[in-house]
mmCIF file of the N, C-alpha and C atoms, coordinates in Angstrom:
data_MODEL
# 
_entry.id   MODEL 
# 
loop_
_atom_site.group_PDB 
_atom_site.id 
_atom_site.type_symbol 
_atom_site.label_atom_id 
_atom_site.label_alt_id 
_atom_site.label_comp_id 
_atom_site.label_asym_id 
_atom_site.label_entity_id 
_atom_site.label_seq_id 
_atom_site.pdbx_PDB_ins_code 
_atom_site.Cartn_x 
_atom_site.Cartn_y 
_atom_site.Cartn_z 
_atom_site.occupancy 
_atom_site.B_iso_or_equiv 
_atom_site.pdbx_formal_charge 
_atom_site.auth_seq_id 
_atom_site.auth_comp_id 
_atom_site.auth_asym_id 
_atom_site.auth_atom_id 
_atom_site.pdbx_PDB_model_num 
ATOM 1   N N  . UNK A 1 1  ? 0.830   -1.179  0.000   1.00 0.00 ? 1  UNK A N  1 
ATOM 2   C CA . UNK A 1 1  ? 0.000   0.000   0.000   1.00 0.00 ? 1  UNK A CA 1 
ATOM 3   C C  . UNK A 1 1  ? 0.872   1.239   0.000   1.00 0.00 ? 1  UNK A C  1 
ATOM 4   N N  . UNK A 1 2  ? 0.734   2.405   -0.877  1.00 0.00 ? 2  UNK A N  1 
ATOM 5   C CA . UNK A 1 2  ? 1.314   3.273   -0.739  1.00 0.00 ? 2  UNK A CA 1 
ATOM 6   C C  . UNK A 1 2  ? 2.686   3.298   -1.846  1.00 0.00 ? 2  UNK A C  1 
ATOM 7   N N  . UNK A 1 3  ? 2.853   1.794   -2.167  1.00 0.00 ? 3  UNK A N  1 
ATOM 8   C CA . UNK A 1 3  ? 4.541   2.134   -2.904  1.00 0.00 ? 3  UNK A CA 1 
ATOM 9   C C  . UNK A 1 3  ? 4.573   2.820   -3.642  1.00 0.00 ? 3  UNK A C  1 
ATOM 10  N N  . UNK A 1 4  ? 6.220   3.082   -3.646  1.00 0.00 ? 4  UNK A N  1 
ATOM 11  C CA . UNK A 1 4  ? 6.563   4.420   -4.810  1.00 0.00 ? 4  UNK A CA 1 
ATOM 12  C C  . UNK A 1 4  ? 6.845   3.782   -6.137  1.00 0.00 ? 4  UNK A C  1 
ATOM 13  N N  . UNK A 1 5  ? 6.348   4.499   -6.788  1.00 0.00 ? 5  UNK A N  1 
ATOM 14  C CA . UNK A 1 5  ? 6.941   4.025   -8.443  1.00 0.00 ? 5  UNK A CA 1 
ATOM 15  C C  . UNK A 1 5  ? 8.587   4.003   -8.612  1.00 0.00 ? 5  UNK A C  1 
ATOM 16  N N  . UNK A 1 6  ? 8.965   3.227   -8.816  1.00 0.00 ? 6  UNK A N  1 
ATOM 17  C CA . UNK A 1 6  ? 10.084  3.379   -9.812  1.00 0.00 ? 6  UNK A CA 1 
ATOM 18  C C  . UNK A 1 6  ? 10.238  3.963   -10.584 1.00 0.00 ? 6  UNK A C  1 
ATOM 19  N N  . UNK A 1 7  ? 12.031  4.560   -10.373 1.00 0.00 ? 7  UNK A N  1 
ATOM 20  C CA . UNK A 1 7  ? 12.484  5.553   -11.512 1.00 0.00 ? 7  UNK A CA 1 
ATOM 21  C C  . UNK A 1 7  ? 11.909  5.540   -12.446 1.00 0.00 ? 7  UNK A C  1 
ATOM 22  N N  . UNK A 1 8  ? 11.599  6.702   -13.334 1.00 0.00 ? 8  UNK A N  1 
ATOM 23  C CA . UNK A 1 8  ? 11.357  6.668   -14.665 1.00 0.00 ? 8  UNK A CA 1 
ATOM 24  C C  . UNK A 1 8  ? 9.969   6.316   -14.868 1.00 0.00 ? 8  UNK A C  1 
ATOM 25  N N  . UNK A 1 9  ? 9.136   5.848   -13.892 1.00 0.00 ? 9  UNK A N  1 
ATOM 26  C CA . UNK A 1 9  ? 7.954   5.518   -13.985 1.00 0.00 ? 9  UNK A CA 1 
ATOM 27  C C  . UNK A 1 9  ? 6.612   6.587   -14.386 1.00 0.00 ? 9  UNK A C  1 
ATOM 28  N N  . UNK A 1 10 ? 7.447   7.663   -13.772 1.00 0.00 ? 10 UNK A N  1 
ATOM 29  C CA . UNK A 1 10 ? 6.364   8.979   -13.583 1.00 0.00 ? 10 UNK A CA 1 
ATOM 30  C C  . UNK A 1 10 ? 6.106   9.094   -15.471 1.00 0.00 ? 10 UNK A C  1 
ATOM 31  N N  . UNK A 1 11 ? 7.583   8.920   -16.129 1.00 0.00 ? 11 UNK A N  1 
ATOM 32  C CA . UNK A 1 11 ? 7.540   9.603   -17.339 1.00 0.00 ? 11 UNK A CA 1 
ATOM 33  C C  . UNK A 1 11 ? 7.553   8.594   -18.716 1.00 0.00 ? 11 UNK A C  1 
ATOM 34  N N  . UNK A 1 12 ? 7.188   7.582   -18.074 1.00 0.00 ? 12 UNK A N  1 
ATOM 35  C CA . UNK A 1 12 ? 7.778   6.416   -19.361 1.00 0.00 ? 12 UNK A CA 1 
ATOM 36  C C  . UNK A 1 12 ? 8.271   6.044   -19.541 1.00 0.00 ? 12 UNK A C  1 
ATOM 37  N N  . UNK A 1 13 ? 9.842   6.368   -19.052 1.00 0.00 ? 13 UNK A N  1 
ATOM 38  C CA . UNK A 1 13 ? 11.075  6.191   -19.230 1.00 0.00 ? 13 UNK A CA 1 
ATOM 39  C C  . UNK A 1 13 ? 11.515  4.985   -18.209 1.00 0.00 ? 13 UNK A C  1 
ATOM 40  N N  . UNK A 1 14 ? 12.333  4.024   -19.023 1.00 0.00 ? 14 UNK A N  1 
ATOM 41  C CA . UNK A 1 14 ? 13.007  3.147   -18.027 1.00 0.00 ? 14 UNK A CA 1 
ATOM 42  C C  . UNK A 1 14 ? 14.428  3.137   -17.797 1.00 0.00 ? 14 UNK A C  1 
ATOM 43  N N  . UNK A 1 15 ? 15.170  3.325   -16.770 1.00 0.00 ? 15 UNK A N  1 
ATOM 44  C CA . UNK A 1 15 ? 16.508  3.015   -16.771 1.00 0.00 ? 15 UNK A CA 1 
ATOM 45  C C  . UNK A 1 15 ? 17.103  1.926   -17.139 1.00 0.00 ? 15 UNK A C  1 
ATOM 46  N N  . UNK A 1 16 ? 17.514  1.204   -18.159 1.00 0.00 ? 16 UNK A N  1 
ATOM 47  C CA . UNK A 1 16 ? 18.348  0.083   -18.530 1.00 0.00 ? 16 UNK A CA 1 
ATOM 48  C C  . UNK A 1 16 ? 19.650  -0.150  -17.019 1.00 0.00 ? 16 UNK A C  1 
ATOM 49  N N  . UNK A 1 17 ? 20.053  -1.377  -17.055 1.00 0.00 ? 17 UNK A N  1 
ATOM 50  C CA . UNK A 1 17 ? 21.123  -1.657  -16.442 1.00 0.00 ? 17 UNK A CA 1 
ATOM 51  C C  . UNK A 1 17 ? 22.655  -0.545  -16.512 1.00 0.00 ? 17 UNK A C  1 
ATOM 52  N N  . UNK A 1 18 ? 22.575  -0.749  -18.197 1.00 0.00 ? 18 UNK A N  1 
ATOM 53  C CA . UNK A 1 18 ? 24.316  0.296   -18.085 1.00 0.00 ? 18 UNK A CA 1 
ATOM 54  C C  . UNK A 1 18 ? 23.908  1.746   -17.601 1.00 0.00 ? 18 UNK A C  1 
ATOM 55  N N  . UNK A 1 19 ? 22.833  1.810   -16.951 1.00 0.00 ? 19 UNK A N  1 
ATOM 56  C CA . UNK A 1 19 ? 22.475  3.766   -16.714 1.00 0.00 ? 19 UNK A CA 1 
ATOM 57  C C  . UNK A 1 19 ? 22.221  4.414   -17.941 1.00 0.00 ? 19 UNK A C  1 
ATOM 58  N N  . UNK A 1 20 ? 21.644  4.150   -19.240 1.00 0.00 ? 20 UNK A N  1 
ATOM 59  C CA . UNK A 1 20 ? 20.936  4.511   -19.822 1.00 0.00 ? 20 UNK A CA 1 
ATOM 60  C C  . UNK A 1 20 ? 19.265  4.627   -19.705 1.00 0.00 ? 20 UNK A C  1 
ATOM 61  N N  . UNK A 1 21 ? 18.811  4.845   -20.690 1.00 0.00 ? 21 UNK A N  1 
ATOM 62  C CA . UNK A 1 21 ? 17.208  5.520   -20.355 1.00 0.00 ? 21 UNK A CA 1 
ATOM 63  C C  . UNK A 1 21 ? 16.695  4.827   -21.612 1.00 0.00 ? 21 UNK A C  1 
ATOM 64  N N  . UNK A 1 22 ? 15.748  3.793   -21.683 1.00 0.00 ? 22 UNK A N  1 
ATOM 65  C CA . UNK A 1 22 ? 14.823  3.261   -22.396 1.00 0.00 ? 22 UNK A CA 1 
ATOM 66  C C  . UNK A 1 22 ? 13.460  3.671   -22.662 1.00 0.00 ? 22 UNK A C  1 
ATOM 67  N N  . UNK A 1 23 ? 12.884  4.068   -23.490 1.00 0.00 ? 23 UNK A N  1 
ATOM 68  C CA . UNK A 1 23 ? 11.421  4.553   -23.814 1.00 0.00 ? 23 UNK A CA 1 
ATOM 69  C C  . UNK A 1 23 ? 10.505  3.269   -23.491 1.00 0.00 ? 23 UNK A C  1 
ATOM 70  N N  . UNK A 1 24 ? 9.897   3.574   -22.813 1.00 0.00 ? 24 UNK A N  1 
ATOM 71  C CA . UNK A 1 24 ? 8.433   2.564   -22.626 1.00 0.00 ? 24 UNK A CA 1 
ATOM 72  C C  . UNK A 1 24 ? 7.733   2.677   -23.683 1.00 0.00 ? 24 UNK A C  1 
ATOM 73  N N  . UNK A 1 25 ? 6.814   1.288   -24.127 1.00 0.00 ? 25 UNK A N  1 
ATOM 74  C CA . UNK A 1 25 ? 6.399   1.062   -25.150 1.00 0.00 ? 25 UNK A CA 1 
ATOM 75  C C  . UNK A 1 25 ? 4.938   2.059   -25.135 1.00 0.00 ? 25 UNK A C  1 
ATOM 76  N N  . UNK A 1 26 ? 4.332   2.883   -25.666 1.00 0.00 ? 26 UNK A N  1 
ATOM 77  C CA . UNK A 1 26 ? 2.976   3.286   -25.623 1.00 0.00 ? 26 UNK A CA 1 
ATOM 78  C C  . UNK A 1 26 ? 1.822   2.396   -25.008 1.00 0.00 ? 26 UNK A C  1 
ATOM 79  N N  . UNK A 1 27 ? 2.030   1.468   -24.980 1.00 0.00 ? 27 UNK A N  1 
ATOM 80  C CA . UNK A 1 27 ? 0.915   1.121   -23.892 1.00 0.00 ? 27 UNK A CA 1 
ATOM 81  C C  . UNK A 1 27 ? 0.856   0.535   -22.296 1.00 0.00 ? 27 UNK A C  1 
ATOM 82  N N  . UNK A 1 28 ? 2.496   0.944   -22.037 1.00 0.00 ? 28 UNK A N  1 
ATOM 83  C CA . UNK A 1 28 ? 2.663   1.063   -20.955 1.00 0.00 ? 28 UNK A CA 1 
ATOM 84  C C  . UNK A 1 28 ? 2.301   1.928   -19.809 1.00 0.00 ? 28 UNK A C  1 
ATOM 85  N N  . UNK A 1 29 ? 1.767   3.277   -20.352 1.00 0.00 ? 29 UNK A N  1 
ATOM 86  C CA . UNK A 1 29 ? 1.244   3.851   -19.079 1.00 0.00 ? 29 UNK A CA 1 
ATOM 87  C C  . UNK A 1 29 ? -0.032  3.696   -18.641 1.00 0.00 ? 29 UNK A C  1 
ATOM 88  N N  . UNK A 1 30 ? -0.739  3.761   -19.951 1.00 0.00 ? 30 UNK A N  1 
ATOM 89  C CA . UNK A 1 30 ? -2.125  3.456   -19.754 1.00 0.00 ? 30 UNK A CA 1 
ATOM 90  C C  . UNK A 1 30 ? -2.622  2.064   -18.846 1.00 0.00 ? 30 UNK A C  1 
ATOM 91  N N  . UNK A 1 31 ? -1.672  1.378   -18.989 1.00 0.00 ? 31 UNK A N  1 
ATOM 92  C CA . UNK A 1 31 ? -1.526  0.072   -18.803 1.00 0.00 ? 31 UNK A CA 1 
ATOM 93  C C  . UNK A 1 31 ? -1.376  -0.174  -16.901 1.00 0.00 ? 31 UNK A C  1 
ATOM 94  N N  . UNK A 1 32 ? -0.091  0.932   -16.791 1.00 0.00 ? 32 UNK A N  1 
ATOM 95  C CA . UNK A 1 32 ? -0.034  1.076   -15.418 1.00 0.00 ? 32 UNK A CA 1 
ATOM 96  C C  . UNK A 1 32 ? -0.959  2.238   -14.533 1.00 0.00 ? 32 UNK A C  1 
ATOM 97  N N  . UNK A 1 33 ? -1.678  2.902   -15.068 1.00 0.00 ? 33 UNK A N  1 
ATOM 98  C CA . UNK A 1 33 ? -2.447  4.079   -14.681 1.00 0.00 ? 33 UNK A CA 1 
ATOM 99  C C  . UNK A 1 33 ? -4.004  3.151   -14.453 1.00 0.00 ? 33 UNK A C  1 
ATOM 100 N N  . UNK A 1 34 ? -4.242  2.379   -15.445 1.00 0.00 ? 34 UNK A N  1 
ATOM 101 C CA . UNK A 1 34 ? -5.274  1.510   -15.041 1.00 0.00 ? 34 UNK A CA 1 
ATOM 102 C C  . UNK A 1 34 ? -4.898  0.631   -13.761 1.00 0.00 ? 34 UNK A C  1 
ATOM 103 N N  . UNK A 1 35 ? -4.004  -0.379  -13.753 1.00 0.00 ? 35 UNK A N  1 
ATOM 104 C CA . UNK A 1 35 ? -3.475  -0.949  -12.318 1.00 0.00 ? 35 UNK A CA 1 
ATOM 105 C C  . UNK A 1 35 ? -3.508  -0.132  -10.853 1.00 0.00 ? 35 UNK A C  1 
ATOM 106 N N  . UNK A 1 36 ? -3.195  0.949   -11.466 1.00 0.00 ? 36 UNK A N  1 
ATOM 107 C CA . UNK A 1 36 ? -3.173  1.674   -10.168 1.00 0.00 ? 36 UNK A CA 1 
ATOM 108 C C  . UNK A 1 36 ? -4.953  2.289   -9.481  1.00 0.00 ? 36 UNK A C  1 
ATOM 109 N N  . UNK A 1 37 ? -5.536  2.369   -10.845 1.00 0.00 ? 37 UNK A N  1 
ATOM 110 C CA . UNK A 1 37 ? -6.731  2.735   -10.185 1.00 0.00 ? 37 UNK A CA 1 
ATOM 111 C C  . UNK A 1 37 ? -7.400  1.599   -9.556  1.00 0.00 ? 37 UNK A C  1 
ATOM 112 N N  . UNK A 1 38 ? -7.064  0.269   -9.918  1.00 0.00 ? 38 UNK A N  1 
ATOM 113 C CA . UNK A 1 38 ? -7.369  -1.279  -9.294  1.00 0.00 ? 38 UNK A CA 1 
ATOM 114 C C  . UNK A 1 38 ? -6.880  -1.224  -7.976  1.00 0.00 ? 38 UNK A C  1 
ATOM 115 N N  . UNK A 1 39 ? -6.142  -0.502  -8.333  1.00 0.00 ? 39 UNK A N  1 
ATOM 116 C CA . UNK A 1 39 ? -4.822  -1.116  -6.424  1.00 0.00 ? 39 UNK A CA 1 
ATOM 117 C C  . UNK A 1 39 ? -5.904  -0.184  -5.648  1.00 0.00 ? 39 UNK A C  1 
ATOM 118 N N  . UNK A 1 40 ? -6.074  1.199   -5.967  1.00 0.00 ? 40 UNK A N  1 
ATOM 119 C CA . UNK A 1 40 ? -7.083  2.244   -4.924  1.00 0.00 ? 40 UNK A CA 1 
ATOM 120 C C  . UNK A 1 40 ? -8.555  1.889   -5.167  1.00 0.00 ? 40 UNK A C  1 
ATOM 121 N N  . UNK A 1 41 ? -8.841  1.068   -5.195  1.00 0.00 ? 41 UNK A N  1 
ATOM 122 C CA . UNK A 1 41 ? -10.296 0.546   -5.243  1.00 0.00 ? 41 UNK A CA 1 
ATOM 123 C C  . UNK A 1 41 ? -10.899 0.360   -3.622  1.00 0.00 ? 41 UNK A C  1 
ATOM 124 N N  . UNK A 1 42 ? -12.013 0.303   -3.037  1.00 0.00 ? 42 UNK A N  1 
ATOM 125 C CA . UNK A 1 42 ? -11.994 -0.087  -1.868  1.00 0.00 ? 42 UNK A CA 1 
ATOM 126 C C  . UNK A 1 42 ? -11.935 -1.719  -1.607  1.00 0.00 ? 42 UNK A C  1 
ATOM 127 N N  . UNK A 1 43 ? -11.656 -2.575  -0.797  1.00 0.00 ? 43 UNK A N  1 
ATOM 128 C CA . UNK A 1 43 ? -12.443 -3.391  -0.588  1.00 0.00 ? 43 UNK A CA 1 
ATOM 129 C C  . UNK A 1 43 ? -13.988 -3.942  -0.528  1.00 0.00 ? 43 UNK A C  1 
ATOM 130 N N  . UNK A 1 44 ? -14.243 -4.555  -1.292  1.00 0.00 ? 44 UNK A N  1 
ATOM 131 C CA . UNK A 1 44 ? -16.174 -4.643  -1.342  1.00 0.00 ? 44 UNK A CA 1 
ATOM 132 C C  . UNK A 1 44 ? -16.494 -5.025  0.044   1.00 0.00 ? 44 UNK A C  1 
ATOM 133 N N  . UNK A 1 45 ? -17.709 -5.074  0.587   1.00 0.00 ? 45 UNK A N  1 
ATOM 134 C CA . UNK A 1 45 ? -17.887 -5.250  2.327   1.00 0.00 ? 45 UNK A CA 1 
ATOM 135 C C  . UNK A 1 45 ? -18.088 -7.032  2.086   1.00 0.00 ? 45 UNK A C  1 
ATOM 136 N N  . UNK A 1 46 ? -18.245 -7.314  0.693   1.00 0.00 ? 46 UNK A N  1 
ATOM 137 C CA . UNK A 1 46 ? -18.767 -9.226  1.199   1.00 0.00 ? 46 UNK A CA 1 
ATOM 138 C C  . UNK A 1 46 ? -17.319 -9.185  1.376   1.00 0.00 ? 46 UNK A C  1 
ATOM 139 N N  . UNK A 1 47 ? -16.314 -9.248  0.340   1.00 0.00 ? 47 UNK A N  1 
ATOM 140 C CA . UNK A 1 47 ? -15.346 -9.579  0.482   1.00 0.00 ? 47 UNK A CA 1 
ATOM 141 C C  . UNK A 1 47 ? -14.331 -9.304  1.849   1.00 0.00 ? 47 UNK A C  1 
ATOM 142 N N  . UNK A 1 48 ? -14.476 -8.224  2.422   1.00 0.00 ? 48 UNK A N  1 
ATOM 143 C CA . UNK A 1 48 ? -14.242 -7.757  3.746   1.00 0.00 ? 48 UNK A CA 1 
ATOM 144 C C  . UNK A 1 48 ? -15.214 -8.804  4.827   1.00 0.00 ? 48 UNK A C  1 
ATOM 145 N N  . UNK A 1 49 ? -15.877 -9.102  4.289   1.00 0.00 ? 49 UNK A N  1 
ATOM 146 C CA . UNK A 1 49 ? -16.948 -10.015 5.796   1.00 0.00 ? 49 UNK A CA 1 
ATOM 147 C C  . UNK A 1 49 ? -16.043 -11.304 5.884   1.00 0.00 ? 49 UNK A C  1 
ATOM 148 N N  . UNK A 1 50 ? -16.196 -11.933 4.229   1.00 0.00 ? 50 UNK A N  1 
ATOM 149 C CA . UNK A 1 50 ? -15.441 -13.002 4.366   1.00 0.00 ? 50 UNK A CA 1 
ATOM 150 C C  . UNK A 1 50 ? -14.505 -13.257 4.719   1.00 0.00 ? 50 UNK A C  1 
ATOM 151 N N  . UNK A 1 51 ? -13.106 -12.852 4.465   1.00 0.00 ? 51 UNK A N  1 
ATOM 152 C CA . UNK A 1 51 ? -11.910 -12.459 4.873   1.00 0.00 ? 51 UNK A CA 1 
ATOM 153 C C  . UNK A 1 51 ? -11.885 -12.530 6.698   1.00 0.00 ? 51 UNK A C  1 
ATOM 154 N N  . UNK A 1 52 ? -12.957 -11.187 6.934   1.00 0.00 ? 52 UNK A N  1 
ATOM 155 C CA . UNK A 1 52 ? -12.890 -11.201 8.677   1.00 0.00 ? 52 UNK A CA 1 
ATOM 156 C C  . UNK A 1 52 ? -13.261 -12.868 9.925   1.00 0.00 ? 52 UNK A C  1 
ATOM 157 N N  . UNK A 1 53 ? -14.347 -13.138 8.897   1.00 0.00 ? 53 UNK A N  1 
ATOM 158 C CA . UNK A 1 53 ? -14.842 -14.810 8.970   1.00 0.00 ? 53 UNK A CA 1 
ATOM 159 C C  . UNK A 1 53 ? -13.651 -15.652 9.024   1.00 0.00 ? 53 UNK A C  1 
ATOM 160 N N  . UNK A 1 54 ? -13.012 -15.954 7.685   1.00 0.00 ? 54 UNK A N  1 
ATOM 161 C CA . UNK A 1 54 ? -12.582 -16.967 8.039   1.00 0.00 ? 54 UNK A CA 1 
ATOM 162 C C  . UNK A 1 54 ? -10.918 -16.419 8.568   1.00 0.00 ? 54 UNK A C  1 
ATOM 163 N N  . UNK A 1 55 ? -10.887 -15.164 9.345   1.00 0.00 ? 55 UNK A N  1 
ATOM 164 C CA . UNK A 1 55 ? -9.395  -15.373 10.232  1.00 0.00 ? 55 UNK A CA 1 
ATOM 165 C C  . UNK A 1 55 ? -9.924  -15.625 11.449  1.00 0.00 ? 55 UNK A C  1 
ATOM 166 N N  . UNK A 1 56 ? -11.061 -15.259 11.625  1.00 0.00 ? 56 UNK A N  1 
ATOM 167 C CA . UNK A 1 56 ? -12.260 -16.012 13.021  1.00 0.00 ? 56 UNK A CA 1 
ATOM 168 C C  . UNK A 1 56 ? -12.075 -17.960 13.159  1.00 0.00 ? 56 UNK A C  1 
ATOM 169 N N  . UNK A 1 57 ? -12.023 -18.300 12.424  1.00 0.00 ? 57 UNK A N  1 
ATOM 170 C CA . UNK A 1 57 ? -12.288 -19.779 11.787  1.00 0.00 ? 57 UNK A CA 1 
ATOM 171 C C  . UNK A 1 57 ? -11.047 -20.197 12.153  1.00 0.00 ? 57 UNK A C  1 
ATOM 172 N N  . UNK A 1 58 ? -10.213 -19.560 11.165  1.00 0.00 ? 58 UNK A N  1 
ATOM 173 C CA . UNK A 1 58 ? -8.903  -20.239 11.818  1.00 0.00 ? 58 UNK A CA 1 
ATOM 174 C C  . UNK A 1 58 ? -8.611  -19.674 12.883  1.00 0.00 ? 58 UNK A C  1 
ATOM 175 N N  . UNK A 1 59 ? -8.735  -19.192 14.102  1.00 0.00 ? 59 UNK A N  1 
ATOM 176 C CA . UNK A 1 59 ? -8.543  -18.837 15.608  1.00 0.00 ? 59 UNK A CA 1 
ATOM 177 C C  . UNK A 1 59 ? -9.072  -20.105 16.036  1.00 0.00 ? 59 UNK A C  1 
# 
């Protein structure tokens, strides 16, 4: 929760190994800008009930 992007992430750009700068392919941001709106999603409440259930279960 919370992690930071990696270098170059903000802009497309990837750092290669020798310290050069690689262009991300065009459907890489969109790609990661969608993921990220997945990651900030809430939890749904069934899925939150269930979850709370069965760490009850296994106690």
């Amino acid at each position: 929760m919370g992690a930071k992007p990696e270098a170059g992430h903000e802009t497309g750009n990837t750092e290669r190994k020798d310290g050069g700068m690689d262009e991300a392919p065009p459907w890489a941001a969109p790609l990661r800008d969608m993921y990220q709106q997945v990651v900030e999603e809430p939890l749904p409440d069934f899925l939150s009930d269930l979850l709370s259930r069965l760490d009850r279960d296994a106690e």
